[in-house]
C-alpha positions, 0 to 999 in steps of 0.5 A: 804354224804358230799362236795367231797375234798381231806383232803389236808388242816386244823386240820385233815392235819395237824394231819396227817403231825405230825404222818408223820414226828414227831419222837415222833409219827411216828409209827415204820418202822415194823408195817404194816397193816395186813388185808384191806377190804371194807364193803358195806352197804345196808339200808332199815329199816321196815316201812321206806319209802326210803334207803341208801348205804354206802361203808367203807375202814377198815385197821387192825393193831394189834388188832385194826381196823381203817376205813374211809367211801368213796363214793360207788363205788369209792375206786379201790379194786387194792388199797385196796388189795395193802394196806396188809401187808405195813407199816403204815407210807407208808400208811399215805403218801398214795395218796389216803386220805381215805387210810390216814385216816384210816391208822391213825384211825387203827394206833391210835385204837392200840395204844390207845384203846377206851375200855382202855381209861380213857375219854369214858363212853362205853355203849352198844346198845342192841341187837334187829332189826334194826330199834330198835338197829338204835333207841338205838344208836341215842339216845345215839349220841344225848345225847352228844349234848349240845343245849338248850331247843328248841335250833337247831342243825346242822345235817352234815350227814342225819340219820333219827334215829338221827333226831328223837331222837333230836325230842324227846330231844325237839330240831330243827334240820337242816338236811345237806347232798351233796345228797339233798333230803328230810326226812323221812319226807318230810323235805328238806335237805340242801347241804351246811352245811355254809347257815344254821351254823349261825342259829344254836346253836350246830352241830352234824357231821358225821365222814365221814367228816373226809375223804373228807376235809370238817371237816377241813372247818366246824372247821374253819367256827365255830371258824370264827363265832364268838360265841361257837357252840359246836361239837359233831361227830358221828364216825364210820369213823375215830373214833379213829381220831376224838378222838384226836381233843377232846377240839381242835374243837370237843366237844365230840363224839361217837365213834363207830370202826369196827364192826359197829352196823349196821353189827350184831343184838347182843348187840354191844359198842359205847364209848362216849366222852365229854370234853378234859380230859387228857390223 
């Protein structure tokens, strides 16, 4: 969805060293992942012109569940399966940073659960198809972003609901994603997020970011930019992750963990952040 690297320098690098080798953070020797799975998705919503897939590593630890979106097809089931029942400290040296990342969104997610965290309003996306539950949970993504009237949006990661809802707020969009394209409609989508940051006046990224590298790359381009554009996440992906980056980069964020919305039609939670509050 994004440019393809390995999350091997910046925030999230370095969030990820200070859980390898921090003794006030490194998770105990005995806690290991106990279920590794993927989910693929297939999308095609009534009355929509075009579809996507996506593919998304889940690692559970405790009660919780962390996940990291990877390109479909591209995680060796060997990998995933050889994940159960290790540490999560040998996972987050894992040669694999999808592997890493979720390892780190599953450990965080038990350690702090985003139902007990004193910083998100958790809100519910109704139950419904799954156009209309797309629709309930854009909204409340987009409510997060701080632009102002008529001001443009950098959209890293191309969900139509999102766009749409962003029309409805009375603001322009950029739609950015590695796969090119146009749309729903017809709107050519951009392939590198830096041509368009100048002219935008906030950001509004996908948590896939999180796992190629390229998140590191946008907080570093806006904080090179010279003036504050705001950054909101969407997070399915590394949800728990993006959550400690609030107030070092990351504005405020929805953060979406396993099961996602996508996977039931009943009334499901989202937990929205604003702001650094203290933990």
């Amino acid at each position: 969805m994004t440019m393809s690297a390995e999350a091997n320098t910046g925030t999230i690098a370095a969030l990820l060293d200070r859980y390898r080798t921090d003794p006030a953070l490194v998770p105990a020797g005995d806690l290991a992942v106990s279920v590794a799975f993927t989910t693929y998705q297939g999308v095609r919503h009534g009355g929509r012109s075009g579809g996507y897939r996506n593919q998304v590593l889940s690692l559970r630890v405790g009660a919780a569940t962390g996940s990291c979106a990877v390109e479909p097809g591209s995680l060796n089931p060997e990998v995933v399966h050889a994940c159960a029942g290790v540490p999560v400290t040998d996972l987050l040296q894992h040669e694999d940073s999808a592997v890493r990342v979720a390892a780190l969104d599953a450990y965080l997610a038990h350690l702090r659960p985003h139902t007990s965290d004193v910083r998100a309003e958790t809100v519910q996306v109704p139950a419904g198809d799954s156009v209309q539950r797309s629709l309930a949970r854009a909204w409340a993504v987009t409510g997060l972003v701080d632009a102002p009237q008529n001001g443009q949006v950098l959209v890293i990661g191309v969900v139509n609901s999102l766009l749409a809802c962003l029309r409805d707020r009375g603001l322009r969009y950029v739609p950015c994603d590695l796969k090119g394209g146009v749309t729903e409609w017809g709107e050519a989508i951009v392939t590198d997020f830096t041509e368009a940051l100048g002219d935008c006046d906030a950001v509004l990224a996908s948590g896939m970011m999180l796992g190629n590298g390229t998140f590191d790359h946008l907080l570093t381009r806006v904080a090179a930019s010279g003036r504050p554009i705001p950054v909101t996440v969407f997070a399915q992906s590394g949800a728990a992750v993006a959550r400690e980056l609030l107030g070092c980069g990351v504005d405020a964020l929805s953060a979406e963990p396993y099961p996602f919305f996508w996977l039931t039609g009943d009334v499901s939670p989202i937990h929205l952040y604003r702001g650094s509050c203290p933990r």
